[in-house]
C-alpha positions in Angstrom: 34.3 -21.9 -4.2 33.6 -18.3 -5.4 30.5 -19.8 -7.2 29.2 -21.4 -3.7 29.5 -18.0 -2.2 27.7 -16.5 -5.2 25.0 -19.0 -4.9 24.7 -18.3 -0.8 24.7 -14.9 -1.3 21.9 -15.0 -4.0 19.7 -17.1 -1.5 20.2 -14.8 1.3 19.3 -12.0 -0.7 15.9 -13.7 -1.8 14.9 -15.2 1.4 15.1 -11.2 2.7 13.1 -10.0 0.0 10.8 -13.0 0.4 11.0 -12.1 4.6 9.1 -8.9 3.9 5.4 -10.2 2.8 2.6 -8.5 1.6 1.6 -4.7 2.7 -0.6 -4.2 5.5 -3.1 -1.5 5.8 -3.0 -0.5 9.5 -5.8 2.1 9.6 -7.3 4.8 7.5 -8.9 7.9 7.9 -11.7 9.3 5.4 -12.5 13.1 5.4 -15.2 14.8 3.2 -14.7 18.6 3.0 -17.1 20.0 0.0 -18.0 17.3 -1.9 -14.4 15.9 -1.8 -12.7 13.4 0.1 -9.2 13.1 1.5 -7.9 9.6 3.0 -4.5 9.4 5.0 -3.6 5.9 5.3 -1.1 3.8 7.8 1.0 0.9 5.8 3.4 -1.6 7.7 6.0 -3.3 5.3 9.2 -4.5 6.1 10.5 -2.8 3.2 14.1 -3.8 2.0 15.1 -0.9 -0.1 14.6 -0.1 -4.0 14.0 -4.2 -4.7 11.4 -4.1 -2.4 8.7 -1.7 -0.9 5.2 -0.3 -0.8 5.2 1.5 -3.5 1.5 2.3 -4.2 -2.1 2.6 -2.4 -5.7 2.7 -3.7 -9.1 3.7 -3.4 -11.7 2.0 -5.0 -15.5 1.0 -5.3 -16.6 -2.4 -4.5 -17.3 -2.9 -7.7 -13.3 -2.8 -8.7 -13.3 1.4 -10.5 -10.3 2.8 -9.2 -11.1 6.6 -7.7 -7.7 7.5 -6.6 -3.9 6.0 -6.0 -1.7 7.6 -4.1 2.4 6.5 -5.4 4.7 5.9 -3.1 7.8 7.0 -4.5 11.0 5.2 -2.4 10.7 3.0 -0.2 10.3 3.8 3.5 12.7 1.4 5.2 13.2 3.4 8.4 9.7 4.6 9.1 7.2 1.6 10.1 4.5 1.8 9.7 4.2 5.1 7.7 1.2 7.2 6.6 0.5 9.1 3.7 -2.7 11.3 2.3 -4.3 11.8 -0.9 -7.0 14.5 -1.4 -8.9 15.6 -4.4 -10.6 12.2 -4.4 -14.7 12.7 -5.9 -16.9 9.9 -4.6 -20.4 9.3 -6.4 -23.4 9.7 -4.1 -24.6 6.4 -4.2 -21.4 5.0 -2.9 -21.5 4.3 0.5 -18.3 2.4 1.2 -14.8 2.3 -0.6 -12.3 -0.2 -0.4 -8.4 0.9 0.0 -6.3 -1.5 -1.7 -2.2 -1.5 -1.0 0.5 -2.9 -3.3 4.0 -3.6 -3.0 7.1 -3.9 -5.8 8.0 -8.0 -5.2 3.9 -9.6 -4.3 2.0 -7.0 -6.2 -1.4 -6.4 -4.5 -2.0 -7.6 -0.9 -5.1 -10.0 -0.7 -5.9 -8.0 2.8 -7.9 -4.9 2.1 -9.4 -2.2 4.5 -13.2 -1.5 4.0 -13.9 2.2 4.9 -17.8 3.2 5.4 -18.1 6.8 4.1 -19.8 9.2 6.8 -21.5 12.1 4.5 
């Protein structure tokens, strides 16, 4: 009996976890202020707690170099969707778009990423 229970229990657990999907970028907001940029960016995830959440958020070129990540550090379970900014972030000049890039602890990174077009 007890190891019926356990087995329930375990399969509620991961159909929960499995519940919350992949991050979604909501929206994202690009600010150049000399010759730096600062993004603030809207995530959705139906995070669970410390076994799983959004835990991380990226800018990169469309050729894959990573230019800045901003690390989510706990998990926002009460605040849906939830933004958070990263400044500091140096673009080359013959970049004209970046691509933001979310991950979360459980699906890794979310095949859905949010094209921004830089306005210099």
């Amino acid at each position: 009996m007890i190891s019926c229970l356990y087995a329930f229990l375990v399969s509620v657990f991961l159909a929960g976890t499995a519940l919350a999907g992949e991050v979604k970028i909501e929206a994202v907001d690009a600010i150049q202020n000399d010759g730096l940029w600062r993004f603030s960016v809207t995530l959705r995830h139906d995070d669970t707690g410390w076994d799983h959440y959004a835990d991380l958020w990226q800018v990169v070129t469309p050729d894959g170099d990573i230019l800045g990540e901003r690390v989510l550090a706990h998990p926002h379970v009460n605040e849906q969707p939830f933004t958070r900014s990263l400044g500091g972030v140096r673009i080359p000049d013959d970049i004209s778009k970046v691509i933001i890039r979310a991950r979360d602890t459980v699906h890794g990174f979310a095949e859905e990423t949010f094209e921004v077009t830089l306005m210099r």
